[in-house]
N, C-alpha and C positions, 0 to 999 in steps of 0.2 A: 125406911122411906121418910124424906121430908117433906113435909109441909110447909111451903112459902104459901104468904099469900102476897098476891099483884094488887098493886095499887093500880084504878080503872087509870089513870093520869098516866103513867107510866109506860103501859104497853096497850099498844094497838092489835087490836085483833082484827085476823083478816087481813091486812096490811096492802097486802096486792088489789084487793076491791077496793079500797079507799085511795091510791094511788096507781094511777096507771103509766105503765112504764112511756117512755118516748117513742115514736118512730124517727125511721131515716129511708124515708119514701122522696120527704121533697128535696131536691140536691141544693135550693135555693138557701135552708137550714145548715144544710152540712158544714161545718168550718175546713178553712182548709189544712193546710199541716202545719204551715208556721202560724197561726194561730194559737196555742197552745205548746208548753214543754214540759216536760215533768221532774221535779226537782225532790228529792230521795231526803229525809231526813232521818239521820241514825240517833241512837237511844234517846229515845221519846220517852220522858217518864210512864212508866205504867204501858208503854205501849211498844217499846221498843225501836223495830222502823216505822216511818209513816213514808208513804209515796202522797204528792201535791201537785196539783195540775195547776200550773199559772198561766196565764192570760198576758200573752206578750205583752198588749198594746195598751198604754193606760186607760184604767187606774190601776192594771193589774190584779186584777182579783184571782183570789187562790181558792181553789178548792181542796179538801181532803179525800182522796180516794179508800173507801173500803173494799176488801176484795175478798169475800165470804168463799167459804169450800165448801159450801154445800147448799139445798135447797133452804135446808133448815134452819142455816145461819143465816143466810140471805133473808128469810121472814122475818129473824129475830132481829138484826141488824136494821131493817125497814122500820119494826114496830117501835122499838126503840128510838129510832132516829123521829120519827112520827111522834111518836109520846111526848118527847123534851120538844117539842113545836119547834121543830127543826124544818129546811125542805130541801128532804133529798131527792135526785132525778139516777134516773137508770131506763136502761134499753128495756123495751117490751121484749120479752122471751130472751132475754141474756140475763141471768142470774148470776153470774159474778163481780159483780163491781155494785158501787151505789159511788153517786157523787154529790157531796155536802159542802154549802159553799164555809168557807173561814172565814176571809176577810180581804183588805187588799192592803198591798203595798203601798201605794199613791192612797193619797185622802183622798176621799169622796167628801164634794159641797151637798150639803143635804140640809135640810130646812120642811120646813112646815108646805111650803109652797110646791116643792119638786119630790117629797117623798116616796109619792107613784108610781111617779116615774125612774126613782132610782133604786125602788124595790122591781120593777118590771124590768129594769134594765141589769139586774142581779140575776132573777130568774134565766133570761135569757141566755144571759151568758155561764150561767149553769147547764143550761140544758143544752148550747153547745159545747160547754166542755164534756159532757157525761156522752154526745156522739161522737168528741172529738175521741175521747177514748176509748170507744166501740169500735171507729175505724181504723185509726192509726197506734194508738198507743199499745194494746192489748197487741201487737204484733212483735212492736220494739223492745217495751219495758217489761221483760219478763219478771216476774214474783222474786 
């Protein structure tokens, strides 16, 4: 048997109590279809394929989708993502996916002045990409 030990920085414990997943109660949230596409990239060092959720409408912002198989990777994928102060969004009670924003195509004006609001306007459009493929993508883009 080995012994690691975790660095407290590193891994979140509990993961699920410290982030709670999104709902899609309000349809006001819901994005619609052509909102989002998913654009597949093959040998990703280290990682092989990556699936990437873009944001039609600029600045285009991209998300990375992870797609855990199991409870247990989905914890471990969370705590992780959580540990490197990352912020991932995913469905309340769907345990397969997490969606972590990357970055965007188009440049973002960002400055001292509008930071707030162009961290709040990240989130958002995180947290409809991560319904967007709750609803429609998880049907189309299979694994």
């Amino acid at each position: 048997m080995e012994i690691k030990k975790l660095k407290i920085s590193d891994y979140v414990v509990f993961p699920r109590t410290l982030l709670a997943g999104l709902t899609c109660d309000d349809d006001a949230l819901m994005p619609s279809r052509q909102d989002f596409d998913v654009e597949v990239v093959h040998d990703v060092p280290n990682m092989g394929t990556a699936k990437l959720i873009v944001q039609q409408a600029s600045p285009h912002m991209v998300f990375q989708l992870f797609e855990p198989t199991s409870e247990q990777q989905f914890d471990d994928f969370l705590s992780k993502l959580l540990g490197m102060h990352r912020s991932p969004a995913y469905v309340a009670g769907c345990l397969d996916f997490i969606v972590c924003f990357q970055g965007c195509k188009d440049g973002m004006d960002i400055n001292q002045q509008n930071y707030k609001a162009v961290v709040q306007q990240i989130y958002n459009t995180r947290d409809a990409a991560a319904r967007w493929w709750y609803k429609y993508g998880k049907e189309h883009f299979i694994k």
